[in-house]
Backbone as CSV, one residue per row, in Angstrom:
resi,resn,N_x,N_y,N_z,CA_x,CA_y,CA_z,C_x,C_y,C_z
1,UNK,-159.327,-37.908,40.784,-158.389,-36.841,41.062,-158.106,-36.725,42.565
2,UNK,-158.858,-36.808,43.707,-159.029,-36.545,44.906,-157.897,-38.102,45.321
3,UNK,-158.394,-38.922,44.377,-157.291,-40.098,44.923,-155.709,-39.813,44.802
4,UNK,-155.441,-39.213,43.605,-154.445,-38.710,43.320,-153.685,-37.905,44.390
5,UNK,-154.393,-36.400,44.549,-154.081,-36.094,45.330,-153.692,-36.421,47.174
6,UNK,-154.559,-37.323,47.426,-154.496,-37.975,48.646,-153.104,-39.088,48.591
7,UNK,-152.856,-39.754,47.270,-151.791,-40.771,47.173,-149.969,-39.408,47.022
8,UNK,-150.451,-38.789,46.620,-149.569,-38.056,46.528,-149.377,-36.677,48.222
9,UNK,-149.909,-36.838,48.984,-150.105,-36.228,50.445,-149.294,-36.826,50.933
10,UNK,-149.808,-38.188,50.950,-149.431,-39.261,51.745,-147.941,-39.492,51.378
11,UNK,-147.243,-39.946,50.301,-146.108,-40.146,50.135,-145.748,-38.484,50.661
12,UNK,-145.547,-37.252,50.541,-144.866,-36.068,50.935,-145.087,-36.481,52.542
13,UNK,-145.938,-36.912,53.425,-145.859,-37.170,54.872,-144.983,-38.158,54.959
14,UNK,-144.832,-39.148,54.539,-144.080,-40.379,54.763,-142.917,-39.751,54.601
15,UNK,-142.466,-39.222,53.705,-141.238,-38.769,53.346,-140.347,-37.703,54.326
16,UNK,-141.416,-36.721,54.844,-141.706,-35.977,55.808,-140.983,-36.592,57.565
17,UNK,-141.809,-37.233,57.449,-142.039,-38.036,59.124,-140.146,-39.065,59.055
18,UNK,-139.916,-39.901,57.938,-138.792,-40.286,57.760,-137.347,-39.385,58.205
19,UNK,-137.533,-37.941,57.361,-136.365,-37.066,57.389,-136.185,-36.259,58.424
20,UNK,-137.442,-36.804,59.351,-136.940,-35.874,60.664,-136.413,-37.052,61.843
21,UNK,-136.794,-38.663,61.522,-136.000,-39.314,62.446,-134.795,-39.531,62.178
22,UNK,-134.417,-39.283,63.300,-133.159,-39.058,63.608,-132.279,-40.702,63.836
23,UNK,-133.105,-41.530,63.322,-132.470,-43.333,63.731,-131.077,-43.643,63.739
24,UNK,-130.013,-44.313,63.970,-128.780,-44.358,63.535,-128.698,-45.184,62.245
25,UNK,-127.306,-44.880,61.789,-127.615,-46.022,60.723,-126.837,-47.512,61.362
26,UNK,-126.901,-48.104,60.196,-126.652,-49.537,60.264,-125.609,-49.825,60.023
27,UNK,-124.613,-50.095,61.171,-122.902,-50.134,60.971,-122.358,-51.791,60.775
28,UNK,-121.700,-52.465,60.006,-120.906,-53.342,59.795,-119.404,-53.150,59.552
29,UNK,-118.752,-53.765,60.326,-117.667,-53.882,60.492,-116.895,-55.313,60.225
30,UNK,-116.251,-55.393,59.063,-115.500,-56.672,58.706,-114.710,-56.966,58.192
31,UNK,-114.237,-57.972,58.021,-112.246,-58.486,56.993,-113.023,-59.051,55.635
32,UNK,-112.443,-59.327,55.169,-112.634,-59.468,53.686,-112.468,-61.392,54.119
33,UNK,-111.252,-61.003,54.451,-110.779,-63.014,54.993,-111.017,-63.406,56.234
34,UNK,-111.403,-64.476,56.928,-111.222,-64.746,58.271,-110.293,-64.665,58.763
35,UNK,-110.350,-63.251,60.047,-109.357,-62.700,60.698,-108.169,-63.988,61.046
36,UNK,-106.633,-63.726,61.346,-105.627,-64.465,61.117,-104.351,-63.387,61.595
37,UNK,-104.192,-63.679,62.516,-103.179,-62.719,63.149,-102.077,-62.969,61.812
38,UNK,-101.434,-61.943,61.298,-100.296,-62.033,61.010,-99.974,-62.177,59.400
39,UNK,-101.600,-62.140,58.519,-101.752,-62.379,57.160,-102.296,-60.958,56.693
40,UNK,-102.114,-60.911,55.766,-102.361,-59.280,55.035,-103.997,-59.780,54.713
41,UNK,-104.807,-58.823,55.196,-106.667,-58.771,55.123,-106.859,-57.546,54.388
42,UNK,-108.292,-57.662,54.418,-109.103,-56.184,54.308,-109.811,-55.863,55.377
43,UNK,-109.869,-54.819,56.145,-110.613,-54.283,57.156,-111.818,-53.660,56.263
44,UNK,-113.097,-53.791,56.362,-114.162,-53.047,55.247,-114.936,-52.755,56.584
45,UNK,-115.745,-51.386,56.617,-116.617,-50.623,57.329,-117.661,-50.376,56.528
46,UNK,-119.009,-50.633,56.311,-120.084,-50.116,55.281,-121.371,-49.908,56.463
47,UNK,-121.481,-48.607,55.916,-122.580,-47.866,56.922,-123.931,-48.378,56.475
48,UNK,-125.239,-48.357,56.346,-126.380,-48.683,55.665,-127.722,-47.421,56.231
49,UNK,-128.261,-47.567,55.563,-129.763,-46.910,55.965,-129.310,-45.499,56.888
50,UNK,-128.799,-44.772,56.135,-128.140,-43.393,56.277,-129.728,-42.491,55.565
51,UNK,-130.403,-41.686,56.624,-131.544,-41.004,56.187,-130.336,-39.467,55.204
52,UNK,-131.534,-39.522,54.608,-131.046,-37.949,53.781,-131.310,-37.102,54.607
53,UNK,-130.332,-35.610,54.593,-129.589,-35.564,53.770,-128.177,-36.280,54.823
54,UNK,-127.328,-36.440,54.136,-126.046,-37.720,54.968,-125.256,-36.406,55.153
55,UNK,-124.732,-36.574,56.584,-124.063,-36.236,57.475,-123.658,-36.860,58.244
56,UNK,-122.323,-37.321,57.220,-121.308,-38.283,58.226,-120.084,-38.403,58.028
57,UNK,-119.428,-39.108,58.762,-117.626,-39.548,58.432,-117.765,-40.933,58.884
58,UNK,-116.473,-41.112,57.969,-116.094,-42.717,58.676,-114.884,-43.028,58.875
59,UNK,-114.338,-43.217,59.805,-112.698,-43.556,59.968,-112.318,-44.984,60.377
60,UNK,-111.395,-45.503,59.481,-110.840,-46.915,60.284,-109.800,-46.737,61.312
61,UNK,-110.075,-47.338,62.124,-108.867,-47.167,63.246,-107.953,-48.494,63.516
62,UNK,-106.878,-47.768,63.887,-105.939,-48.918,64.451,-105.078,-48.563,65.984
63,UNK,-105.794,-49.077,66.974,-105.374,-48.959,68.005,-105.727,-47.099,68.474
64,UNK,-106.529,-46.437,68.320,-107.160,-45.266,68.443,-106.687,-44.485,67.391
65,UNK,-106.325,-44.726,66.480,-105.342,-43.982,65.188,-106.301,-44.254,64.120
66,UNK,-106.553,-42.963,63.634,-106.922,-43.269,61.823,-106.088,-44.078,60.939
67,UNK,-106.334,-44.756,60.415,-105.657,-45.420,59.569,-105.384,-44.601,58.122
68,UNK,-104.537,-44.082,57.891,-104.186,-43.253,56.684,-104.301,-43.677,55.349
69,UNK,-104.863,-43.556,54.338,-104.990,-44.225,52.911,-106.098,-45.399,52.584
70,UNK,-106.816,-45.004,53.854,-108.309,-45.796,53.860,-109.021,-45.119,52.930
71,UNK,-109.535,-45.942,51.741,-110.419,-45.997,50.246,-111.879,-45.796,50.438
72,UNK,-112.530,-44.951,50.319,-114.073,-45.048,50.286,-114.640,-44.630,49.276
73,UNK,-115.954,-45.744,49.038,-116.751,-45.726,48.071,-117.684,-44.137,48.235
74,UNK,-118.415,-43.769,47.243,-118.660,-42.794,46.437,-120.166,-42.984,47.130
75,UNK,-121.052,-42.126,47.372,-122.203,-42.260,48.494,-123.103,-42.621,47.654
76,UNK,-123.828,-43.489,48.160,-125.334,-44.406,47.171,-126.361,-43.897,48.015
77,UNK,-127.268,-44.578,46.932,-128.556,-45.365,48.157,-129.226,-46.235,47.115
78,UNK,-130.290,-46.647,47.691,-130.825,-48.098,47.820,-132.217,-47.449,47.438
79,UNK,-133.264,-49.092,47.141,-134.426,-48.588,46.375,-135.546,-48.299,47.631
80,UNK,-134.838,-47.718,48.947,-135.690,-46.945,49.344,-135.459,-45.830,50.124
81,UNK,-134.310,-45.051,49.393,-133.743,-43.867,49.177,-132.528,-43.449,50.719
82,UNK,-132.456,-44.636,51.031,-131.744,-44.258,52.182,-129.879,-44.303,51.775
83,UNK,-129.032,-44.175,51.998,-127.758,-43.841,51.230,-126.833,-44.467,52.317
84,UNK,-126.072,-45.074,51.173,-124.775,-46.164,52.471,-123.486,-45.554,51.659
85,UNK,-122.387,-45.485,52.349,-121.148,-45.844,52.303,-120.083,-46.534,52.633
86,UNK,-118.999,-47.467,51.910,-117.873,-48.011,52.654,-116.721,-47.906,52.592
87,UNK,-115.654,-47.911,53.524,-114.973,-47.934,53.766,-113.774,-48.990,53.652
88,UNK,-112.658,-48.724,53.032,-112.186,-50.224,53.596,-110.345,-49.956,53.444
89,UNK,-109.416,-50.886,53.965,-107.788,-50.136,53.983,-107.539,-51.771,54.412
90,UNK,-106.099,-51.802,53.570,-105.322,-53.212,53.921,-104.883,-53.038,55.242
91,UNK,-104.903,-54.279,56.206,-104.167,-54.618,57.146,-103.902,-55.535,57.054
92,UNK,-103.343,-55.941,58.419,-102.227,-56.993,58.515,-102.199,-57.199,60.486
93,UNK,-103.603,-57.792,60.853,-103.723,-57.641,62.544,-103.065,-58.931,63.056
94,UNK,-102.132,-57.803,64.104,-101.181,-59.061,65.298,-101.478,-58.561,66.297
95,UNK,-101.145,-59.345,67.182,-101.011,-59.987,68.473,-101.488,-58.344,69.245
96,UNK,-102.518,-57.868,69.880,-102.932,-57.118,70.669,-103.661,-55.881,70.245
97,UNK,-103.260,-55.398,68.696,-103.783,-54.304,68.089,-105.387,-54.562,68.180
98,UNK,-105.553,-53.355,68.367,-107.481,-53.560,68.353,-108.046,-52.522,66.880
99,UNK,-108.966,-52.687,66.006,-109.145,-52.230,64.950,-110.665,-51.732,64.940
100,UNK,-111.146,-50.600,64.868,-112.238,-50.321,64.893,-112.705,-49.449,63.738
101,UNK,-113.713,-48.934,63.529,-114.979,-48.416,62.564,-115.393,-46.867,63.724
102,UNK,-114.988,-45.841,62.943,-115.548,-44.224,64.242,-116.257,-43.652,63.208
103,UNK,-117.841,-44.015,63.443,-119.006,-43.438,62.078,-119.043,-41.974,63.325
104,UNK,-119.264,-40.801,62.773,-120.226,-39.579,63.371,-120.645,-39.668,62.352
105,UNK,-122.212,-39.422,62.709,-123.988,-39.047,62.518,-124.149,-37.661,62.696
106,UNK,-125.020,-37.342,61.977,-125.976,-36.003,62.428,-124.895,-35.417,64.011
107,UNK,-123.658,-35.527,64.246,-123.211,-34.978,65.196,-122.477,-35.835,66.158
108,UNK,-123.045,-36.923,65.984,-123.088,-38.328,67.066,-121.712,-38.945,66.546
109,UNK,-121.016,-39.168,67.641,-120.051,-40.389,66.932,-120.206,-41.566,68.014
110,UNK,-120.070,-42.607,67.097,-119.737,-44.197,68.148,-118.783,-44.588,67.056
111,UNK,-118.188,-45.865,68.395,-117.508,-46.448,67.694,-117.372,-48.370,67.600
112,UNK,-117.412,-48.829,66.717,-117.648,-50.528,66.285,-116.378,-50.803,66.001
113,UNK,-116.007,-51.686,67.216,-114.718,-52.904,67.421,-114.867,-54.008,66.082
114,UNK,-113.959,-54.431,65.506,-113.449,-55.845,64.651,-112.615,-56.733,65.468
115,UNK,-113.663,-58.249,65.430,-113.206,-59.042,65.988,-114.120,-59.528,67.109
116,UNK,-113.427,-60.403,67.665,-114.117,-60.882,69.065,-114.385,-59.600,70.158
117,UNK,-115.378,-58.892,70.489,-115.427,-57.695,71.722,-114.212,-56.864,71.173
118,UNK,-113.563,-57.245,69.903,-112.343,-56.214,69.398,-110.790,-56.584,70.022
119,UNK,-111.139,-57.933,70.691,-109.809,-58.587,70.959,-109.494,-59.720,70.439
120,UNK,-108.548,-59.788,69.725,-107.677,-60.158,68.327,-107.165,-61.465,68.940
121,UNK,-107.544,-61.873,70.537,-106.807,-63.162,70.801,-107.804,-64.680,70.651
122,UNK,-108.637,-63.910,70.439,-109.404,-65.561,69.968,-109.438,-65.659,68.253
123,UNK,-108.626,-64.984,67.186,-108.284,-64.869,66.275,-107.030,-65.697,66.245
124,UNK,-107.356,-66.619,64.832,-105.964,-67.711,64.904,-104.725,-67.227,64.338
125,UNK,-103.567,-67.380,65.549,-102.077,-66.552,64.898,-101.511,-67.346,64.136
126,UNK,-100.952,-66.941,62.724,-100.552,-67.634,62.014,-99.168,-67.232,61.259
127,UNK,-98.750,-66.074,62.661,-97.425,-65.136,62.186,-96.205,-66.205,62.579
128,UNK,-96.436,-67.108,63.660,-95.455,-67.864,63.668,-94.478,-68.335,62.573
């Protein structure tokens, strides 16, 4: 019984000590196709290892602009209770537009460039 109780302490501390760090989560930012100036893609954003309880947003951007009619999945988690969401909206990136991922956290916002440093010119143009 004393084991019991001690196995069961221990998981309420672990659980404990978890929900008060404050870690960021785990941001990916990507196309569905290899970026291609000038071809219709998917821009996809999927957050990961989001501690409970989730307090967040996610916006796709285009050139500092929300991208309007961006689709997101329905909030999960994973088999060790941490909760992801993604994001994702058709584009179509040319010649200079920069496309980014704006997660706010627990309060925090950053923001994750698509692409090379988020410049679209070492991406092959194929709008010609």
């Amino acid at each position: 019984m004393k084991t019991l109780i001690f196995a069961v302490f221990l998981c309420v501390l672990c659980h404990t000590v978890r929900s008060l760090s404050d870690g960021a989560p785990q941001v990916n930012i990507y196309s569905r196709n290899l970026g291609a100036l000038g071809q219709k893609n998917v821009l996809i954003c999927h957050v990961s290892r989001i501690s409970p309880p989730p307090k967040i947003t996610i916006d796709l951007m285009k050139d500092g602009k929300v991208i309007e009619g961006a689709t997101q999945t329905d909030l999960a988690f994973d088999g060790d209770w941490n909760y992801y969401l993604t994001k994702h909206a058709d584009f179509v990136p040319q010649k200079g537009e920069r496309f980014a991922c704006r997660v706010t956290y627990n309060g925090k916002t950053t923001k994750y460039e698509w692409g090379a440093g988020g410049d679209l010119k070492n991406v092959p143009d194929v709008s010609l």
